[in-house]
C-alpha positions as protocol buffer text, in pm:
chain_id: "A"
residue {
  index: 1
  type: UNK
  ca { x: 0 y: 0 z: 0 }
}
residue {
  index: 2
  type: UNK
  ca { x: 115 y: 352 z: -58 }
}
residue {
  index: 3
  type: UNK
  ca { x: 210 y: 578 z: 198 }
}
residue {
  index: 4
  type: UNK
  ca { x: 73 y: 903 z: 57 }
}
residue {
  index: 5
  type: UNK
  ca { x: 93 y: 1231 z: 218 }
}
residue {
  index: 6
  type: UNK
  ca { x: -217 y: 1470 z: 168 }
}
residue {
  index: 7
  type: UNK
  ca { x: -244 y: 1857 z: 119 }
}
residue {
  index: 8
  type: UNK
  ca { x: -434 y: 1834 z: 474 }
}
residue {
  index: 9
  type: UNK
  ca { x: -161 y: 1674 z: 652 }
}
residue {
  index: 10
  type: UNK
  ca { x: 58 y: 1896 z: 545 }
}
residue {
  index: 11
  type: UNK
  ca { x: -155 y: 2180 z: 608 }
}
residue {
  index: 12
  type: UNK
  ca { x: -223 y: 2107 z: 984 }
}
residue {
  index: 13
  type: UNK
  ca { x: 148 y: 2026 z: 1024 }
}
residue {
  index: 14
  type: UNK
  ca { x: 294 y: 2362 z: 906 }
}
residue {
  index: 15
  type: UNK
  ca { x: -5 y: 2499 z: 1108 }
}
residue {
  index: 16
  type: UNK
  ca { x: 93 y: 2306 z: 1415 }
}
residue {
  index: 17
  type: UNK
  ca { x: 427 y: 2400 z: 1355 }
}
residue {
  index: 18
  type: UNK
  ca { x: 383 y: 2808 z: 1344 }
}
residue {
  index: 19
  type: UNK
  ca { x: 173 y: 2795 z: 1660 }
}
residue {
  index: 20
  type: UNK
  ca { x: 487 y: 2538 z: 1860 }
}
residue {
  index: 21
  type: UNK
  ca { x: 710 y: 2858 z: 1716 }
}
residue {
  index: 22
  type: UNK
  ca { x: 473 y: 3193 z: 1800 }
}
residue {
  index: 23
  type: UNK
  ca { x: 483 y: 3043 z: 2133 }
}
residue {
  index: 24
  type: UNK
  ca { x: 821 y: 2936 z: 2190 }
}
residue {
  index: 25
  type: UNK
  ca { x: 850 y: 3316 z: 2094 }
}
residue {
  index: 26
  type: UNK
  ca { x: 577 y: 3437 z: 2357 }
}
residue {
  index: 27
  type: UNK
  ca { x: 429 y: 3569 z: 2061 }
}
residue {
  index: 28
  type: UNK
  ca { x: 35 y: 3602 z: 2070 }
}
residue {
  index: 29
  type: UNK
  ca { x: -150 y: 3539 z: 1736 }
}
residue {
  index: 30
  type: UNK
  ca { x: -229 y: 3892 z: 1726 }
}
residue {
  index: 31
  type: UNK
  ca { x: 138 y: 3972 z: 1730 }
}
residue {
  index: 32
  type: UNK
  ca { x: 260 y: 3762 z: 1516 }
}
residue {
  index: 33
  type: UNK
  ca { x: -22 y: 3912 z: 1276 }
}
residue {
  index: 34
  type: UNK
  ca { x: 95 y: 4244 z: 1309 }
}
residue {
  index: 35
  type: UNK
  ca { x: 494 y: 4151 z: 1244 }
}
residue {
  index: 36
  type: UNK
  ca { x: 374 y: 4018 z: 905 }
}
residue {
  index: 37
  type: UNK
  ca { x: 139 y: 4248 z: 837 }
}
residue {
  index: 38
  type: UNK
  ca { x: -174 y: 4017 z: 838 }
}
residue {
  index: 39
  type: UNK
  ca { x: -481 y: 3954 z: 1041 }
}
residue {
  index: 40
  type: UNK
  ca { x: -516 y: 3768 z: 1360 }
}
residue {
  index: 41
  type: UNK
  ca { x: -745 y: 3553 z: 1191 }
}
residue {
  index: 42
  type: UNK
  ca { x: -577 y: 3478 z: 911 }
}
residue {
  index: 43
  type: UNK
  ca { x: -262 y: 3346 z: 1168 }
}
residue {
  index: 44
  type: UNK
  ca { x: -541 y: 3164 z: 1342 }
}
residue {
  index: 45
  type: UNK
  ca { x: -701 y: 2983 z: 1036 }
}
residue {
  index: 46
  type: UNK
  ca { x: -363 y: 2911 z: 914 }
}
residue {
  index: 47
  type: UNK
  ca { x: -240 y: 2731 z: 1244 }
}
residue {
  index: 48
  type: UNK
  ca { x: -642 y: 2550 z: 1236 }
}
residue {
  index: 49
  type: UNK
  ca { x: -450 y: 2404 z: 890 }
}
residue {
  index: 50
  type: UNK
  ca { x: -764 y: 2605 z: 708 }
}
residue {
  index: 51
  type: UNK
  ca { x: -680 y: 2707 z: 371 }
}
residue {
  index: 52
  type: UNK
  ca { x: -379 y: 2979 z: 322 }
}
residue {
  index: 53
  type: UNK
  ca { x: -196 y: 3180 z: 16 }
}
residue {
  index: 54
  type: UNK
  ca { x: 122 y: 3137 z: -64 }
}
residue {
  index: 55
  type: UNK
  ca { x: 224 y: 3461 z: 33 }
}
residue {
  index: 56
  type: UNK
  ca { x: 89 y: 3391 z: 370 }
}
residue {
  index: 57
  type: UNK
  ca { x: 318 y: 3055 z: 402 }
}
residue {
  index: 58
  type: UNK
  ca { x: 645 y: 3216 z: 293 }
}
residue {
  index: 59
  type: UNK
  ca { x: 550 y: 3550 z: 517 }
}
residue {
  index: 60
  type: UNK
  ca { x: 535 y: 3294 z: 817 }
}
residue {
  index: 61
  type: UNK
  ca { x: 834 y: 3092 z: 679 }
}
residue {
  index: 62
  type: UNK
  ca { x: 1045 y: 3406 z: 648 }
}
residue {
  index: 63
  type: UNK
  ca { x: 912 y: 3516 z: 1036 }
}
residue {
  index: 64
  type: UNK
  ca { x: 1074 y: 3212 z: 1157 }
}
residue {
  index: 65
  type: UNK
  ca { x: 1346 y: 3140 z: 892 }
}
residue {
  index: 66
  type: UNK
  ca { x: 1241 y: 2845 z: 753 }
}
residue {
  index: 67
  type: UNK
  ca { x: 1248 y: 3033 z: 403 }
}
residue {
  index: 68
  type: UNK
  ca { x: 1571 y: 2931 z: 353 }
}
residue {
  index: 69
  type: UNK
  ca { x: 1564 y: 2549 z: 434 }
}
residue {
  index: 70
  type: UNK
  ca { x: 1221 y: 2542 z: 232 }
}
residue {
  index: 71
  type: UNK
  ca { x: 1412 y: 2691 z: -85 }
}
residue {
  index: 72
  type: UNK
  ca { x: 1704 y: 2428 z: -42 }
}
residue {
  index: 73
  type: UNK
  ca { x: 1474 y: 2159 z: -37 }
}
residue {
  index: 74
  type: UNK
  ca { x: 1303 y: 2239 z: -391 }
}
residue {
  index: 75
  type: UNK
  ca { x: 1660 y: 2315 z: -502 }
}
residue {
  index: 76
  type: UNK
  ca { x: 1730 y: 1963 z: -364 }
}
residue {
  index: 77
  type: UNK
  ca { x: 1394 y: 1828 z: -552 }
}
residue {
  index: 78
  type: UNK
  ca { x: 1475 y: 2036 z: -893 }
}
residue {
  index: 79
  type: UNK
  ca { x: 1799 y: 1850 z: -876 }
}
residue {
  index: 80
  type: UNK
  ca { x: 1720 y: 1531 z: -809 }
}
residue {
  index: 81
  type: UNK
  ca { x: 1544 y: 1531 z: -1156 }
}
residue {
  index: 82
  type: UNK
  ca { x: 1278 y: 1255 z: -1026 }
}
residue {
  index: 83
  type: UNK
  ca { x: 976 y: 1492 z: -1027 }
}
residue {
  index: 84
  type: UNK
  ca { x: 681 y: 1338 z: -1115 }
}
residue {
  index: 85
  type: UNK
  ca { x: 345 y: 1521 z: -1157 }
}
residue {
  index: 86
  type: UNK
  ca { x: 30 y: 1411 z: -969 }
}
residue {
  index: 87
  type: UNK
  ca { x: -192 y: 1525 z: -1276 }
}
């Protein structure tokens, strides 16, 4: 059987994982809102896994600099050559 990751898991777990890091930072969602320039809720449906942009991710990803590891990993995935579409 395959061992398939969905959009949803991954949505809860970068969720999960901004809310472990805004508090490890004593940050409330509200601040953390107002660093990136966003909306409480928006930092509140994103860490609920609800649906997000793209700019929100890498805004959050660049807060706690994970932009950089996230880059080096699609480097990593461009280079590897073995990309195969789900479509």
């Amino acid at each position: 059987m395959l061992d398939v990751v969905t959009i949803k898991e991954v949505k809860v777990k970068l969720g999960a994982l901004c809310k472990q890091e805004r508090q490890r930072y004593g940050m409330s969602q509200e601040d953390l809102a107002t660093a990136l320039g966003l909306s409480r809720f928006t930092i509140q449906k994103f860490e609920n896994g609800k649906n997000a942009t793209i700019d929100t991710v890498l805004k959050i990803a660049n807060h706690f600099e994970w932009l950089d590891p996230f880059y080096r990993a699609l480097k990593d995935l461009e280079a590897s050559k073995d990309i195969k579409s789900l479509y």
